[in-house]
C-alpha positions in Angstrom: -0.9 26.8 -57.9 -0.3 29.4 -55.4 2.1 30.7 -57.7 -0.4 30.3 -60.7 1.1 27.6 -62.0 -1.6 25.5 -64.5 -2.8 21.9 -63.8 -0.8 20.8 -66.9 2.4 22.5 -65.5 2.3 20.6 -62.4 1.5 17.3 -63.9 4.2 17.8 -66.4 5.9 18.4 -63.4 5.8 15.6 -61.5 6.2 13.0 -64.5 9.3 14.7 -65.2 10.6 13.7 -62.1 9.1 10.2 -62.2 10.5 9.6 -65.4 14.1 11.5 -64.3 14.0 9.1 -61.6 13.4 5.5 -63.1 15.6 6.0 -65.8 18.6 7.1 -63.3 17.3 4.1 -61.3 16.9 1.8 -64.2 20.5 2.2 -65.4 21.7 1.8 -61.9 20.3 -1.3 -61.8 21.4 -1.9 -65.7 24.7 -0.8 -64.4 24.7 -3.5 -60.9 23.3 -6.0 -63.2 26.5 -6.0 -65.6 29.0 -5.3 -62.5 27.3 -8.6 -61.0 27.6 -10.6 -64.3 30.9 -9.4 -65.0 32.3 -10.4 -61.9 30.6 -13.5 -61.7 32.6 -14.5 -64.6 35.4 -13.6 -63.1 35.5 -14.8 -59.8 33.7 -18.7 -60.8 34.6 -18.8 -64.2 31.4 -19.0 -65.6 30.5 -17.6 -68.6 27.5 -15.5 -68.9 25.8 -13.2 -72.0 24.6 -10.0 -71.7 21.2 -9.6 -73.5 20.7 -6.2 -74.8 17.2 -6.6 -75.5 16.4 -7.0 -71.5 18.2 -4.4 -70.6 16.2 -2.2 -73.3 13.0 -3.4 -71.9 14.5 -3.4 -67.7 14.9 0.5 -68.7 11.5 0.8 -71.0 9.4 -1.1 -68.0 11.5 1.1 -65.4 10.0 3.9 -67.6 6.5 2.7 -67.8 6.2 2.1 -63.8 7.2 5.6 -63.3 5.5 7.2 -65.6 2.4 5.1 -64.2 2.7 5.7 -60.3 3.8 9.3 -61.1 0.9 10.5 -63.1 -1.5 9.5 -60.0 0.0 11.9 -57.3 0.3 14.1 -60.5 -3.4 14.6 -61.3 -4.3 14.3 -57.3 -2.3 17.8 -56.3 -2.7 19.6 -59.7 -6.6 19.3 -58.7 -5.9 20.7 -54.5 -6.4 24.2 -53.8 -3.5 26.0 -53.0 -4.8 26.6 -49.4 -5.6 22.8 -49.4 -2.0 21.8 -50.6 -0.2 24.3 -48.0 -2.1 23.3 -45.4 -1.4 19.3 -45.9 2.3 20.2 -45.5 
């Protein structure tokens, strides 16, 4: 804001990075959660199925929970005054 950048700016902002975030971090776990499955098969010799369905909605609910907890933060500093904002650093 001290740059006179709009409310909507700096929410878009910071959901941006919420959402750049949980989807990196929901296809790491995507990612873990096949690596894991894969090997267990290997290594015991048990076979296990993949479900593509759960890992849409792991990555969709990944999504959601950013997009939730980052518009909060979001709203809260596009509403500070830019002295307020520099001065809480």
């Amino acid at each position: 804001m001290a740059l006179g950048a709009k409310s909507k700016t700096i929410i878009m902002q910071f959901l941006t990075e919420a959402i750049v975030l949980t989807i990196i971090g929901g296809m790491l776990g995507v990612i873990l959660g096949v690596g894991a499955s894969l090997a267990l098969t290997k290594v015991m010799s048990l076979p296990t199925t993949i479900a593509y369905e759960s890992i849409g909605l792991a990555v969709f609910v990944s999504c959601l929970i950013g997009i939730v907890f980052g518009w909060y933060p979001a709203y809260k500093a596009s509403k500070l005054q830019p002295i307020e904002a520099l001065r809480y650093e």
